[in-house]
TIDORO-562638 format. One record per residue (C-alpha): x, y, z; residue number from 1; residue in three letters. Coordinates in nm, 3 decimals. Layout:
BEGIN
<node u="X" v="Y" w="Z" kese="NUM" vexba="ALA"/>
...
END
This chain:
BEGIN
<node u="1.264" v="-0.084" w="2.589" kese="1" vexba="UNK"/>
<node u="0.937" v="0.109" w="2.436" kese="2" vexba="UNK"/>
<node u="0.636" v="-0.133" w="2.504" kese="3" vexba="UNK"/>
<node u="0.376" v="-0.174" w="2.195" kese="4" vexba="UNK"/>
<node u="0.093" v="0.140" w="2.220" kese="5" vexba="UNK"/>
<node u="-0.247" v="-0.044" w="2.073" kese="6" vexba="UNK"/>
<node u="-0.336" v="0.333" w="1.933" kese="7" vexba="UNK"/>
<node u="-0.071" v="0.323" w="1.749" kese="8" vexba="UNK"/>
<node u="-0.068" v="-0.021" w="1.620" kese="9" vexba="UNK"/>
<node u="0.217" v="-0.141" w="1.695" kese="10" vexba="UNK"/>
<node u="0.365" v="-0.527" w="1.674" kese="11" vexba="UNK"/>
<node u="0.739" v="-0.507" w="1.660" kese="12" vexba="UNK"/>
<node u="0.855" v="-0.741" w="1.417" kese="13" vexba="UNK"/>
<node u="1.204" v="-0.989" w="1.553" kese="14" vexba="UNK"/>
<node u="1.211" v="-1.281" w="1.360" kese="15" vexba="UNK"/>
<node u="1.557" v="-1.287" w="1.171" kese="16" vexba="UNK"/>
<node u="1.436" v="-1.499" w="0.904" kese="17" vexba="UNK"/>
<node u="1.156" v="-1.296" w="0.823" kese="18" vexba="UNK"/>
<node u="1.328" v="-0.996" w="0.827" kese="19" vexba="UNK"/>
<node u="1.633" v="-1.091" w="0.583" kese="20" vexba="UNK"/>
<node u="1.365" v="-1.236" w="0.366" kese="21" vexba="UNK"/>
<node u="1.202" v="-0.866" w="0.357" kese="22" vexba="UNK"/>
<node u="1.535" v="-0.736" w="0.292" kese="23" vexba="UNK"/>
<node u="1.663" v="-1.000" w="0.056" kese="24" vexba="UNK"/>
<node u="1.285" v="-0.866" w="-0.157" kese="25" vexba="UNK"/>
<node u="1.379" v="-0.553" w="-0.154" kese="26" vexba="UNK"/>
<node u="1.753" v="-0.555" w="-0.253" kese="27" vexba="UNK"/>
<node u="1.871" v="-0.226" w="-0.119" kese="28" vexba="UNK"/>
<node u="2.181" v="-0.044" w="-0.263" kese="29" vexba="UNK"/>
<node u="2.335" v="0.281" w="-0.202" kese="30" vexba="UNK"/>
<node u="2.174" v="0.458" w="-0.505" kese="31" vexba="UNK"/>
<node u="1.834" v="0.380" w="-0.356" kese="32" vexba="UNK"/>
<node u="1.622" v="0.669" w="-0.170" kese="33" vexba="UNK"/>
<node u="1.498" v="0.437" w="0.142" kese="34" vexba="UNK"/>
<node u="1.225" v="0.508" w="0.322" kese="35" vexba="UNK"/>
<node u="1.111" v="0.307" w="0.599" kese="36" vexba="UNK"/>
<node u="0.750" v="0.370" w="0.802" kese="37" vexba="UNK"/>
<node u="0.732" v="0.280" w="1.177" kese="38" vexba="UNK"/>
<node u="1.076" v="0.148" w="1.216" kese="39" vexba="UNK"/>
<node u="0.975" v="0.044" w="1.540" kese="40" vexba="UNK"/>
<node u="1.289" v="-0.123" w="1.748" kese="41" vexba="UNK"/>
<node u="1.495" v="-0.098" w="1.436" kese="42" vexba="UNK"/>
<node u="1.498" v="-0.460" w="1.309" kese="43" vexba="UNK"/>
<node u="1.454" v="-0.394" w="0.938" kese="44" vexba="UNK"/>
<node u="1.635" v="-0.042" w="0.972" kese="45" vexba="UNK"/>
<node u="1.959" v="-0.188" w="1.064" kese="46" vexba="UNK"/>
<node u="1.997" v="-0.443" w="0.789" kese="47" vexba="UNK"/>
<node u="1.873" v="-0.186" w="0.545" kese="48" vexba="UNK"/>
<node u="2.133" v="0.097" w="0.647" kese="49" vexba="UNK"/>
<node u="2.409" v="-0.185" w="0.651" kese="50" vexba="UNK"/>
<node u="2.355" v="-0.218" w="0.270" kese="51" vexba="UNK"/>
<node u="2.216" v="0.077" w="0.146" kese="52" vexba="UNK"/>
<node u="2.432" v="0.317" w="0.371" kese="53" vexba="UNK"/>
<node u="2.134" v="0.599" w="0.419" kese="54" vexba="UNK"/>
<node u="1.782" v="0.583" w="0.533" kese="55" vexba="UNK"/>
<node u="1.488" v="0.838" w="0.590" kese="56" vexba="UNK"/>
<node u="1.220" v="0.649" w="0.833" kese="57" vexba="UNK"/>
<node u="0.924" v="0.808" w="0.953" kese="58" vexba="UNK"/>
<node u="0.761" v="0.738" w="1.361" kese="59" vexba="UNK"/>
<node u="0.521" v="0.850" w="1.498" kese="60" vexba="UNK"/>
<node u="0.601" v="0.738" w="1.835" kese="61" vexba="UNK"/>
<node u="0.856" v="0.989" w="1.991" kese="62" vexba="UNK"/>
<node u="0.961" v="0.762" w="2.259" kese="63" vexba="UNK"/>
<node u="1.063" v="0.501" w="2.007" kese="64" vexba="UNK"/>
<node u="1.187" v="0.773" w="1.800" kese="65" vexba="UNK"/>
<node u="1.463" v="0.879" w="2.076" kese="66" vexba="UNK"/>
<node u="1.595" v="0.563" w="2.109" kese="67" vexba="UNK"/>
<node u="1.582" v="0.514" w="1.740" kese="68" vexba="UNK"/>
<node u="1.805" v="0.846" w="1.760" kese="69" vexba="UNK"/>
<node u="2.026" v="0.744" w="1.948" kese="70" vexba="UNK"/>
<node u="2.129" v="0.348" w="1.832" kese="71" vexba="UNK"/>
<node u="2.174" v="0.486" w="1.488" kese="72" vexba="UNK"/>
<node u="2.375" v="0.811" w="1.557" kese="73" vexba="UNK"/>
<node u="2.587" v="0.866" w="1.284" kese="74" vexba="UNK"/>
<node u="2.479" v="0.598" w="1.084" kese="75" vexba="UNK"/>
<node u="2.329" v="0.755" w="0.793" kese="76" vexba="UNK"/>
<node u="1.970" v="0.796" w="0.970" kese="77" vexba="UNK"/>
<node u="1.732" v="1.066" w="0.867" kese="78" vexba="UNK"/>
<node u="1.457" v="1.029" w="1.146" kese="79" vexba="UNK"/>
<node u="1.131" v="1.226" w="1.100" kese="80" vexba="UNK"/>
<node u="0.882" v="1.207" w="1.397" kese="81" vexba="UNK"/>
<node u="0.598" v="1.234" w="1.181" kese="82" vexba="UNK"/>
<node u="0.270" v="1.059" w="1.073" kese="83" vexba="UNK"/>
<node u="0.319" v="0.923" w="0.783" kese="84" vexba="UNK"/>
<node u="-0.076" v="1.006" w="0.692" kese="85" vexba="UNK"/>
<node u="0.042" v="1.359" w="0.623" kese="86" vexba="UNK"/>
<node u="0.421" v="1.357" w="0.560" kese="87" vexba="UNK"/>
<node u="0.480" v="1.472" w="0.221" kese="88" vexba="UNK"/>
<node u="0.694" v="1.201" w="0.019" kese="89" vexba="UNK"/>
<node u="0.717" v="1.395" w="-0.320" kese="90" vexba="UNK"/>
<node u="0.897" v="1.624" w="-0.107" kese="91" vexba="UNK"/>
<node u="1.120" v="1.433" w="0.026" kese="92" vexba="UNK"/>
<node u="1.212" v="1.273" w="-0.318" kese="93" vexba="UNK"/>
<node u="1.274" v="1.584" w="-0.474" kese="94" vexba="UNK"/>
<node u="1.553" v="1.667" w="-0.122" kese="95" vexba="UNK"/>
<node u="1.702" v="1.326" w="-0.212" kese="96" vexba="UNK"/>
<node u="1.680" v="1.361" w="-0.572" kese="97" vexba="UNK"/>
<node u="1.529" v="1.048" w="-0.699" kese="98" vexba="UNK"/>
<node u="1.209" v="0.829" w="-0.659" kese="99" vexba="UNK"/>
<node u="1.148" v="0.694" w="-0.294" kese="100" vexba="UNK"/>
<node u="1.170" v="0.325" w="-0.225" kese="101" vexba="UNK"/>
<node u="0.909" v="0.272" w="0.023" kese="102" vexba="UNK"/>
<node u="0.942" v="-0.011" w="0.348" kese="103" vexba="UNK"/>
<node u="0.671" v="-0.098" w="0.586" kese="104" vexba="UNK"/>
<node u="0.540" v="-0.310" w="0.856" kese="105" vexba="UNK"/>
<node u="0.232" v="-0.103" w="0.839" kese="106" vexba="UNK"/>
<node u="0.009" v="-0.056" w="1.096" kese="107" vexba="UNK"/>
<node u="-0.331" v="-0.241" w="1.001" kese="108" vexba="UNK"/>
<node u="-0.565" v="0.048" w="1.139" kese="109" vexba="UNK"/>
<node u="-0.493" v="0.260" w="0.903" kese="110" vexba="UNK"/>
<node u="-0.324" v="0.054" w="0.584" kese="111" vexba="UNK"/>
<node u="-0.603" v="0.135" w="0.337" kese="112" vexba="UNK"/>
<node u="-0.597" v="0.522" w="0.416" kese="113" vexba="UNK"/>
<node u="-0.204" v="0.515" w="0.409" kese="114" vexba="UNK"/>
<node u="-0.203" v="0.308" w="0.097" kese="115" vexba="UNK"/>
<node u="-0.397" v="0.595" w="-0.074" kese="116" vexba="UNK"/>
<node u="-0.203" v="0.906" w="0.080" kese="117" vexba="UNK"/>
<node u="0.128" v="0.756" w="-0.083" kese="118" vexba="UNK"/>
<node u="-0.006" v="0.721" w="-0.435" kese="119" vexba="UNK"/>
<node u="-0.108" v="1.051" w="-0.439" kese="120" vexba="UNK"/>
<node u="0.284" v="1.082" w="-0.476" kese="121" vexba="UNK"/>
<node u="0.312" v="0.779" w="-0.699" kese="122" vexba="UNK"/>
<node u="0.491" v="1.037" w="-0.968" kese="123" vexba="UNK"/>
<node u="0.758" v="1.022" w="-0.647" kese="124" vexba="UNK"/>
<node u="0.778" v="0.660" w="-0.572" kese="125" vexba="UNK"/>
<node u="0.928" v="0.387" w="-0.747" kese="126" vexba="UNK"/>
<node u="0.825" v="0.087" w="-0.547" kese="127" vexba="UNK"/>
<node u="0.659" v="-0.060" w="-0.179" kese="128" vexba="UNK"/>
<node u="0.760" v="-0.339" w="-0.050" kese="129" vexba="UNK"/>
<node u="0.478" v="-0.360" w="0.219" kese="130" vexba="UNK"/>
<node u="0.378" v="-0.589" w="0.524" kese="131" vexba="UNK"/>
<node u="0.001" v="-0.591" w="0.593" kese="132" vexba="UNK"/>
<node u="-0.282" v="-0.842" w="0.760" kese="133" vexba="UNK"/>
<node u="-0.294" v="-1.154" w="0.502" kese="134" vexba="UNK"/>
<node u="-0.629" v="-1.060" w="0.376" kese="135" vexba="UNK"/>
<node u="-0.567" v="-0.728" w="0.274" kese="136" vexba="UNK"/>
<node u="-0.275" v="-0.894" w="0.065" kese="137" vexba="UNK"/>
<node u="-0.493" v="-1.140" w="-0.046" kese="138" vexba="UNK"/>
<node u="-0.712" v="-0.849" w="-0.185" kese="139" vexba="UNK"/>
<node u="-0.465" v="-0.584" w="-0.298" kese="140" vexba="UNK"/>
<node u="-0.361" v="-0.923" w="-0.526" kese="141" vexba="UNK"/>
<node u="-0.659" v="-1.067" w="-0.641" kese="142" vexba="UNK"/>
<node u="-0.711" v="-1.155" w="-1.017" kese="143" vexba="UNK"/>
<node u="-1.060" v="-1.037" w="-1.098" kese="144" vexba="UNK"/>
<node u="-1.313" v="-1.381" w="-1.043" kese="145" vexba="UNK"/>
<node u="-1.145" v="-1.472" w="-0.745" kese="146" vexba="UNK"/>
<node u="-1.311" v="-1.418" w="-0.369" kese="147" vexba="UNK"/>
<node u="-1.076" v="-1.152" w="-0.254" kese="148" vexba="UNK"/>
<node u="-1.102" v="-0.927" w="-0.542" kese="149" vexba="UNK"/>
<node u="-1.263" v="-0.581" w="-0.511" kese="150" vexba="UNK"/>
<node u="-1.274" v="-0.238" w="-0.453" kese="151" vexba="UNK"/>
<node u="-0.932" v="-0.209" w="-0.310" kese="152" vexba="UNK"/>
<node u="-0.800" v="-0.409" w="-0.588" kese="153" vexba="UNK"/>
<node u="-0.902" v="-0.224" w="-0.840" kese="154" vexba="UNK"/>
<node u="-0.869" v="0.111" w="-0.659" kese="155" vexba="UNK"/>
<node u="-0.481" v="0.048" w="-0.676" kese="156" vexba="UNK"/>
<node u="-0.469" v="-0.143" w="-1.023" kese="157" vexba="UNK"/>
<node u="-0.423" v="0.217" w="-1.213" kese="158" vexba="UNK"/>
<node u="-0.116" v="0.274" w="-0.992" kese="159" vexba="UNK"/>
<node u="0.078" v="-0.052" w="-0.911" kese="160" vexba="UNK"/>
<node u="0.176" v="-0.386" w="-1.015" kese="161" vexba="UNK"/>
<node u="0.142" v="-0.567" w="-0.721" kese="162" vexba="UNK"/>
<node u="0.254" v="-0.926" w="-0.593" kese="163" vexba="UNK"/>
<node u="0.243" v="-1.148" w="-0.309" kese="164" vexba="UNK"/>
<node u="0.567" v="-1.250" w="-0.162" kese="165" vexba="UNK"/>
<node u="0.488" v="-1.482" w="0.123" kese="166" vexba="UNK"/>
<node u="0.277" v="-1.496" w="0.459" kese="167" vexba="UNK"/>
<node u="0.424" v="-1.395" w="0.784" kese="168" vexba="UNK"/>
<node u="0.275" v="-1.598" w="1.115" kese="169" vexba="UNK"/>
<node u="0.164" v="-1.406" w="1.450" kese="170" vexba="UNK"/>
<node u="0.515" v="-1.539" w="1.621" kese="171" vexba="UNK"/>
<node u="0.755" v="-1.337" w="1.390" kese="172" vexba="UNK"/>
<node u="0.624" v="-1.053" w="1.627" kese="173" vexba="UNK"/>
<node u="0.610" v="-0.919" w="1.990" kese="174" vexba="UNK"/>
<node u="0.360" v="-0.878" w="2.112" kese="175" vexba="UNK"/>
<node u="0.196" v="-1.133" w="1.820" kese="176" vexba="UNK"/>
<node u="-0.125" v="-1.054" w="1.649" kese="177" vexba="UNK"/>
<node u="-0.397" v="-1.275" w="1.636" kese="178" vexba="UNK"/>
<node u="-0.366" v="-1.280" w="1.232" kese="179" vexba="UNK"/>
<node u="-0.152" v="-1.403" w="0.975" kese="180" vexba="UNK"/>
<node u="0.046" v="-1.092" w="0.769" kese="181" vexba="UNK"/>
<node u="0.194" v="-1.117" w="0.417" kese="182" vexba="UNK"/>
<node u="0.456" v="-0.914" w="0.255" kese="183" vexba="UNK"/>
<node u="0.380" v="-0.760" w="-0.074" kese="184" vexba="UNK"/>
<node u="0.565" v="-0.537" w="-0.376" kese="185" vexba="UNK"/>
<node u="0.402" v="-0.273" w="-0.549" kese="186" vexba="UNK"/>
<node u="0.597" v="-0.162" w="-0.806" kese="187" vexba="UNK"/>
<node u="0.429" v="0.172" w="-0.930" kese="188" vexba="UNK"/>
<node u="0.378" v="0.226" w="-1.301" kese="189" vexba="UNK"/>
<node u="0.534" v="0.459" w="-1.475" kese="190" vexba="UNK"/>
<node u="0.192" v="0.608" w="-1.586" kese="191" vexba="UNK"/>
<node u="-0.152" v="0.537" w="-1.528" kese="192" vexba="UNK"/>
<node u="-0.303" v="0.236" w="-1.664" kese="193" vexba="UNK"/>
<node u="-0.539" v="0.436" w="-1.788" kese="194" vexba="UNK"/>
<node u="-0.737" v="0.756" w="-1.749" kese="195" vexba="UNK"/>
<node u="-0.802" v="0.819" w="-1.387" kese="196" vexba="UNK"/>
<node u="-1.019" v="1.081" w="-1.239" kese="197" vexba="UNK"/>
<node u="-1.309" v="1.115" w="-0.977" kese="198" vexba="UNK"/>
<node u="-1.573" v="0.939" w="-1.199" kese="199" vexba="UNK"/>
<node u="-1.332" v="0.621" w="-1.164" kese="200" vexba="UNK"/>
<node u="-1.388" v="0.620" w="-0.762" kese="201" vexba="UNK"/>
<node u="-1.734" v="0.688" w="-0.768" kese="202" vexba="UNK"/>
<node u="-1.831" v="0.372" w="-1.016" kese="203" vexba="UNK"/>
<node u="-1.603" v="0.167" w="-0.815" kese="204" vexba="UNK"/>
<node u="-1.747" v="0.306" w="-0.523" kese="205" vexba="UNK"/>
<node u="-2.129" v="0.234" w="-0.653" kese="206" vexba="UNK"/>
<node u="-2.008" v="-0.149" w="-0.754" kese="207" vexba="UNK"/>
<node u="-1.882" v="-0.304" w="-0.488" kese="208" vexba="UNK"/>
<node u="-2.125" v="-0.114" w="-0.204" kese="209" vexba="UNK"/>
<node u="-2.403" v="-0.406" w="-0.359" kese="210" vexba="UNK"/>
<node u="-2.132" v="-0.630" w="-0.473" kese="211" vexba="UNK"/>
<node u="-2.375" v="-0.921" w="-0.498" kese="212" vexba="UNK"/>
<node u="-2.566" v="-0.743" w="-0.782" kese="213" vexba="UNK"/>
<node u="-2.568" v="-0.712" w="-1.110" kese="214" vexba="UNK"/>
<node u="-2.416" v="-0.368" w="-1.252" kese="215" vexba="UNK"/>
<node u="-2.774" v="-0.291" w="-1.409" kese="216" vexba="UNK"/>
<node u="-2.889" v="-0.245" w="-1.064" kese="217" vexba="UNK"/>
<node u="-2.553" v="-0.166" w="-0.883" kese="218" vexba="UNK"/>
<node u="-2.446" v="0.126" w="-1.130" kese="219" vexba="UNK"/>
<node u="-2.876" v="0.221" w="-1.135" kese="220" vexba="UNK"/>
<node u="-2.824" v="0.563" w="-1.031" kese="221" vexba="UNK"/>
<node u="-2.532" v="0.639" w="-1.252" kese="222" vexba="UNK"/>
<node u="-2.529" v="0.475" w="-1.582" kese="223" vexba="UNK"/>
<node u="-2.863" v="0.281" w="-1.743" kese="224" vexba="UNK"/>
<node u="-2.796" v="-0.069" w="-1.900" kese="225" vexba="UNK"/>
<node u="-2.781" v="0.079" w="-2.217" kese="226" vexba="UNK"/>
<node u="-2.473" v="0.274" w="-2.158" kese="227" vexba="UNK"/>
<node u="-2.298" v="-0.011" w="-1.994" kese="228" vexba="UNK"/>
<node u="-2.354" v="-0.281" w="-2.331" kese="229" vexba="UNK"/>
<node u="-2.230" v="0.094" w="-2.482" kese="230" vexba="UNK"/>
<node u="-1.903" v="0.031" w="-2.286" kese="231" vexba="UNK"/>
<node u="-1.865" v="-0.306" w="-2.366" kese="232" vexba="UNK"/>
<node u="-1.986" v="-0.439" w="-2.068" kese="233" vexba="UNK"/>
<node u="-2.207" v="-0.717" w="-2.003" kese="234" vexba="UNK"/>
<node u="-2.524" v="-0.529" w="-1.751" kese="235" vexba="UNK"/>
<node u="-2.615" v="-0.860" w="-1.595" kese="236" vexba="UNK"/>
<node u="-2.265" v="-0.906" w="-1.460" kese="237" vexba="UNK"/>
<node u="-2.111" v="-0.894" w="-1.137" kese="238" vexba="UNK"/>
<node u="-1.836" v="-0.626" w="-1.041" kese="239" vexba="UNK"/>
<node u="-1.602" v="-0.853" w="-0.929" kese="240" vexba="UNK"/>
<node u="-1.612" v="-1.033" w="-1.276" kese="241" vexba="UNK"/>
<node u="-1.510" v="-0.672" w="-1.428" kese="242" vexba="UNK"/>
<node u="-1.144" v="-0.604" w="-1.508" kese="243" vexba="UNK"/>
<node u="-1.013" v="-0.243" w="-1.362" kese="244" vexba="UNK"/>
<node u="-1.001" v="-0.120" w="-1.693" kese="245" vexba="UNK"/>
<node u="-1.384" v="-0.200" w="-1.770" kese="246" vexba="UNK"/>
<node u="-1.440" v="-0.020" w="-1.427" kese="247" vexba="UNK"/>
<node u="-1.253" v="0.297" w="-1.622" kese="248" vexba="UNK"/>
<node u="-1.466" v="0.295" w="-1.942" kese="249" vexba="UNK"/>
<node u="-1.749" v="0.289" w="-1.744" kese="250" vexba="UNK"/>
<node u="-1.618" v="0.582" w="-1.536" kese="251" vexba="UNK"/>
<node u="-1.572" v="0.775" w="-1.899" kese="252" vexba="UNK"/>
<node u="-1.901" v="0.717" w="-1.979" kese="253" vexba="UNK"/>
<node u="-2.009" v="0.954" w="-1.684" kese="254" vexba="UNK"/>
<node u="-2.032" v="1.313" w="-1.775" kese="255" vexba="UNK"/>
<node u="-1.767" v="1.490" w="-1.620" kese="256" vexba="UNK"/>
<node u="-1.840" v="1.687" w="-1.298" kese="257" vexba="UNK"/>
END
């Protein structure tokens, strides 16, 4: 048995409800490119190779990653020791030949980060069905108005459709967390909700660092409250009230660098 390594942040999910509720959400098949991130002990990867027949999963840990090796010999597992921060998925959907399907109990440390590095292949991925700490859930999900809604909300809105699927308690896990998780689907859009570039990132950026003021004075140094009312947007209002594609006209409204 590998023991959980805190650097790598690692809770080993083993509740059998959970874990045919995950798989139940994700309805695997045989036509489906599966990828799984930090397998772990195997419990989602053996349900998922029972009904989809193939699997590439990605760990980091190489002692987990031998004995990973060797339950699933000959079972249609393509192991990569890897990090997933740096593996490169639109190259592994072009060796499979189809868009990836991407499965995760992700590790919290580095969710956001991760989130981001597999949208940069969102041309390569279909969908995520993703387990992550409640809150980040809670904000990848948020409707704009609500409490949990912000930059990482509308960060992914160009990319995904996203939606809650239920919470997960500490005792689904070993060792348990002192949090409450949530599983999630992102399905990724076929094409950007709208125009997307680096002027996007930096208005979102400039928002929600003084989230409790008003874009006249949070967007100050980039756009005057005359080009906001120019965009359609109200200067005295809040970035959270702001809808990601208000966030994007003011990001066209930026001269381009």
């Amino acid at each position: 048995m590998v023991f959980a390594r805190k650097r790598f942040g690692q809770n080993f999910l083993h509740d059998e409800g959970v874990i045919e509720r995950i798989v139940s959400a994700i309805g695997p098949s045989p036509q489906d490119a599966l990828v799984e991130i930090g397998p772990g002990h195997g419990a989602l990867t053996e349900p998922l190779l029972e009904r989809a027949g193939r699997l590439d999963a990605i760990e980091i840990d190489r002692d987990l990653a031998a004995t990973l090796q060797e339950r699933f010999a000959g079972r249609g597992l393509t192991l990569h020791v890897a990090d997933a921060l740096r593996f490169d998925f639109a190259a592994l959907a072009l060796q499979r030949g189809r868009k990836l399907r991407v499965v995760g109990n992700l590790p919290y440390n580095v969710s956001t980060p991760l989130l981001f590095h597999l949208l940069e292949a969102h041309g390569a991925i279909e969908d995520l069905h993703i387990m992550l700490q409640r809150e980040v859930i809670a904000r990848i999900c948020a409707a704009p108005g609500s409490d949990d809604y912000g930059r990482l909300t509308v960060m992914l809105a160009p990319w995904v459709v996203a939606e809650a699927l239920f919470e997960v308690g500490p005792g689904a896990f070993r060792p348990a967390p002192k949090v409450w998780s949530a599983v999630a689907r992102l399905t990724v859009r076929a094409a950007p909700a709208f125009p997307v570039d680096a002027r996007f990132a930096r208005v979102v950026a400039a928002a929600f660092s003084q989230r409790r003021k008003t874009l006249r004075n949070g967007l100050r140094a980039l756009l005057d409250a005359a080009a906001i009312e120019r965009c359609g947007v109200d200067p005295g209002a809040r970035p959270e009230t702001l809808t990601p594609a208000q966030f994007a006209a003011l990001a066209q409204a930026l001269p381009s660098s």
